[in-house]
C-alpha positions in Angstrom: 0.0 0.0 0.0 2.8 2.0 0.5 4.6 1.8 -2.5 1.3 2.3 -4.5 0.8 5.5 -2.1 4.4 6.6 -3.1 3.7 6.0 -6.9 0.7 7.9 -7.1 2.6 11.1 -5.4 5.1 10.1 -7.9 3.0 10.6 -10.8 1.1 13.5 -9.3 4.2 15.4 -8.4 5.5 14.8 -11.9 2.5 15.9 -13.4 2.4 19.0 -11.7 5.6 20.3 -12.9 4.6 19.5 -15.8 1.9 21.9 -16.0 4.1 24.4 -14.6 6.4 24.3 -17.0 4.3 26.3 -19.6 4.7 29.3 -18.6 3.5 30.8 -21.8 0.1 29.8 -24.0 -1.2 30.7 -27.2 -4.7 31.5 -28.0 -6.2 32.4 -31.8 -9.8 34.1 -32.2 -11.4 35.0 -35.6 -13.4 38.3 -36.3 -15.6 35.8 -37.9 -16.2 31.9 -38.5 -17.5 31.7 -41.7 -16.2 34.3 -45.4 -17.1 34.3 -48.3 -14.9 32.2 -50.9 -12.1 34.9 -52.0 -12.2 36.6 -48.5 -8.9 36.6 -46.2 -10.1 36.4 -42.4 -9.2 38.4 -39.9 -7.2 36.6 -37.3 -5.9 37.6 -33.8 -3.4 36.4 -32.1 -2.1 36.4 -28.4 0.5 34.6 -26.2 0.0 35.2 -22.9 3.4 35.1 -20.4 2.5 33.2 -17.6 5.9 33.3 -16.0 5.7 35.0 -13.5 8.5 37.6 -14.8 8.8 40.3 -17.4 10.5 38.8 -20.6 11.2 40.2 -24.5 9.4 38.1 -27.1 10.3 39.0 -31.0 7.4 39.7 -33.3 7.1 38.0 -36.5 9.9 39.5 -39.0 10.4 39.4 -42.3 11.3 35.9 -43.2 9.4 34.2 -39.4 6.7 32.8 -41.3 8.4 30.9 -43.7 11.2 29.9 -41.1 14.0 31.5 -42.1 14.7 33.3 -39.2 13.8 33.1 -35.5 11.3 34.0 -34.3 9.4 30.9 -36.5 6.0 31.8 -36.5 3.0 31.3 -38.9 -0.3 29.1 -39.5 -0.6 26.1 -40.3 -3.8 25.3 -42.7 -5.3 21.7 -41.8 -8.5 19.9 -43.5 -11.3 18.8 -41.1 -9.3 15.3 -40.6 -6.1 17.7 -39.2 -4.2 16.7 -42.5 -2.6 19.9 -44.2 -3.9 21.3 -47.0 -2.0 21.2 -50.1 -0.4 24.2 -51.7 -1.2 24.3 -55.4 1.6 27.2 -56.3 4.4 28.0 -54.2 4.6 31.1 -52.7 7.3 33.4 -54.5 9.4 36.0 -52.7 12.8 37.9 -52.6 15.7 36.2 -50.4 16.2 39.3 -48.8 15.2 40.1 -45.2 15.0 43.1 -43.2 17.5 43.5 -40.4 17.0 43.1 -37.0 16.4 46.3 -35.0 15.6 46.9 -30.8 12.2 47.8 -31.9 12.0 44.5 -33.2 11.5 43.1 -29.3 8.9 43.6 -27.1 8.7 43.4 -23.0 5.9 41.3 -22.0 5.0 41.6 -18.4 4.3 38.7 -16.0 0.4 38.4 -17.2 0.4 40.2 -19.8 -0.2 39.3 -23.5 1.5 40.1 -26.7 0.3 39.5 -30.4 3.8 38.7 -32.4 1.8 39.9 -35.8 0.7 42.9 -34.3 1.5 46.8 -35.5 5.3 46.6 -37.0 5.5 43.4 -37.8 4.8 40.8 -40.4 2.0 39.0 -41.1 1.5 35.2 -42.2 1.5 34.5 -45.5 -0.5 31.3 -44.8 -3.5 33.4 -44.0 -3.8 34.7 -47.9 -4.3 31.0 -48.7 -8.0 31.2 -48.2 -8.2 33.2 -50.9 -7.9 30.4 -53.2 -9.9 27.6 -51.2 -12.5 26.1 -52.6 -15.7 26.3 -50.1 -15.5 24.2 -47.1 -14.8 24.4 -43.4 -10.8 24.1 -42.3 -8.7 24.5 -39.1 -6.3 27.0 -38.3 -2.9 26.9 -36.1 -0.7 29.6 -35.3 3.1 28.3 -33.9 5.7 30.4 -32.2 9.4 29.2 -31.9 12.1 30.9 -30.2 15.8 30.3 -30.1 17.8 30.9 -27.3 21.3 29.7 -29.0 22.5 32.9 -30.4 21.0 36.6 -31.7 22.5 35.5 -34.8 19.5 33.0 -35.5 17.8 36.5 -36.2 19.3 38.3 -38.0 18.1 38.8 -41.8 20.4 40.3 -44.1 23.3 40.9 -41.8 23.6 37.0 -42.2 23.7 37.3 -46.1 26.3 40.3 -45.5 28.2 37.6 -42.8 27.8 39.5 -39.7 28.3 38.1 -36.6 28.3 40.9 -34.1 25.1 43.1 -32.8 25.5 46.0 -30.9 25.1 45.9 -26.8 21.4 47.2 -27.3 20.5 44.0 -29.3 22.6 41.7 -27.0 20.8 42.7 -23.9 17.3 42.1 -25.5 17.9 39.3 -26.7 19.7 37.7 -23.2 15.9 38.5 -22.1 14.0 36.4 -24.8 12.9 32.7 -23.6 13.2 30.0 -25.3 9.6 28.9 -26.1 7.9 26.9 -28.4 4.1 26.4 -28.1 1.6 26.0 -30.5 -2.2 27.8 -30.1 -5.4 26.4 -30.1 -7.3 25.2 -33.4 -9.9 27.8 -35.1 -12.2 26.8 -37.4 -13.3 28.7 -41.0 -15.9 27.9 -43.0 -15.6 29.3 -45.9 -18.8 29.3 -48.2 -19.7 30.0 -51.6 -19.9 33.6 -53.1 
């Protein structure tokens, strides 16, 4: 009896660190559930730091959606069944990438929330993909990835110019960026016929 006692406070003690150790979630909301075919909906998004302690998260730059640079963030489009949905043309686009600036991070406070495609930043490429669907209902994702290895995972163009340095400013910030790596809730779109 015991050891079945011990066990359980085992699992239970596991489990609760565990849960503690997600100190930040990701939520998605729609303006609205159903567009028209041809329509681009209008999608919010917010982490919330549940911490505990003020950090600096990185919105999505130039280059974060199609993961070329940290932070890697975008949708992912899935079919009712949670399979993705096919691209039928590739998405085109220059190979260069703005440069990483201060403004480019953000302090969160312990509770508070932050929307990575929010004013100054990039959106998600992914989203423009409903304008091509053909009517039905689909499932939206939004991922956020961090690394915590080196500002240089960052960087855009200073990369293709084979910088290695930031200034102090940039250092700092970035010494204050977790490393994270969550994925939001599923949204579904029903898109219908025009």
């Amino acid at each position: 009896m015991n050891k079945l006692i011990a066990l359980l406070f085992a699992f239970t003690s596991s489990f609760s660190v565990i849960a503690a150790d997600t100190p930040f979630t990701c939520s998605i909301s729609a303006e609205k559930a159903t567009i028209m075919q041809g329509e681009v909906p209008r999608v919010k998004v917010s982490i919330a730091n549940k911490s505990g302690k003020d950090v600096h998260l990185v919105g999505s730059l130039d280059g974060s959606d199609v993961g070329w640079r940290f932070p890697k963030c975008g949708f992912e489009l899935l079919d009712t069944a949670g399979e993705p949905v096919p691209q039928k043309q590739p998405m085109g686009r220059c190979g260069n990438m703005n440069t990483l600036e201060t403004t480019d991070f953000v302090k969160v406070a312990a509770g508070a929330e932050f929307n990575p495609s929010g004013q100054g930043f990039f959106g998600s490429w992914q989203l423009y993909r409903f304008k091509q669907l053909p009517p039905g209902t689909y499932i939206l994702r939004f991922y956020y990835q961090t690394s915590t290895k080196g500002v240089q995972d960052y960087f855009g163009d200073e990369r293709m110019m084979g910088q290695k340095t930031v200034s102090p400013e940039i250092q700092k910030l970035f010494e204050a960026v977790p490393l994270t790596d969550i994925k939001s809730n599923d949204l579904q779109i029903t898109v219908q016929p025009k």
